[in-house]
C-alpha positions, -999 to +999 in steps of 0.1 A: +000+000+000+014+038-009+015+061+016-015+081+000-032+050+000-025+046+038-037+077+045-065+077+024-077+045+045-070+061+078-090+092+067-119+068+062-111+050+095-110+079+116-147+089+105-160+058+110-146+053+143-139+078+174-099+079+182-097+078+219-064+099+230-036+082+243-028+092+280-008+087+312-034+062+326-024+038+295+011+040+300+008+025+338-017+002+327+010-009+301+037-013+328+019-032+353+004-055+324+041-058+314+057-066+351+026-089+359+030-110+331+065-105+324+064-098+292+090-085+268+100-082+230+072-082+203+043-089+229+045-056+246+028-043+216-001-064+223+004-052+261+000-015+249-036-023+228-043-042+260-036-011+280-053+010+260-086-010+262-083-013+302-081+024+307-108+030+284-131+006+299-134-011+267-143-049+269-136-065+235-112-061+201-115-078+169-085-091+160-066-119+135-047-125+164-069-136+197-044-157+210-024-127+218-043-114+243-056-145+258-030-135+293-055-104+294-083-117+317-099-083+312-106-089+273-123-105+252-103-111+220-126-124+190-114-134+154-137-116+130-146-147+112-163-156+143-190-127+142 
């Protein structure tokens, strides 16, 4: 995908869906995810979406990748083909 392309598909994203702002409260929600569980490398990636949803009180994510956030007793990770 081209850049324009990218952001032409972000522009349509981000009227579709509200962007909720990143903030301190995900941050230590990422670092206690990440010293609970002991994570490290790649995953804290997955610990940062993870944070994000926590501190915005939001329950479930759509993802290709469920497994991922299985360790993440607050979420409920669904693959879309199961909708």
């Amino acid at each position: 995908m081209t850049t324009e392309a990218a952001k032409l598909e972000l522009d349509t994203l981000q009227e579709l869906f509200k962007v909720l702002p990143d903030n301190e409260k995900i941050f230590e929600q990422w670092r206690s995810l990440v010293v609970k569980h002991k994570i490290s490398g790649k995953p804290t990636h997955d610990a940062r979406i993870a944070a994000a949803l926590i501190a915005h009180k939001i329950e479930n994510i759509v993802t290709l990748n469920p497994g991922d956030f299985k360790r993440f007793t607050q979420i409920n990770a669904v693959n879309p083909q199961d909708i």
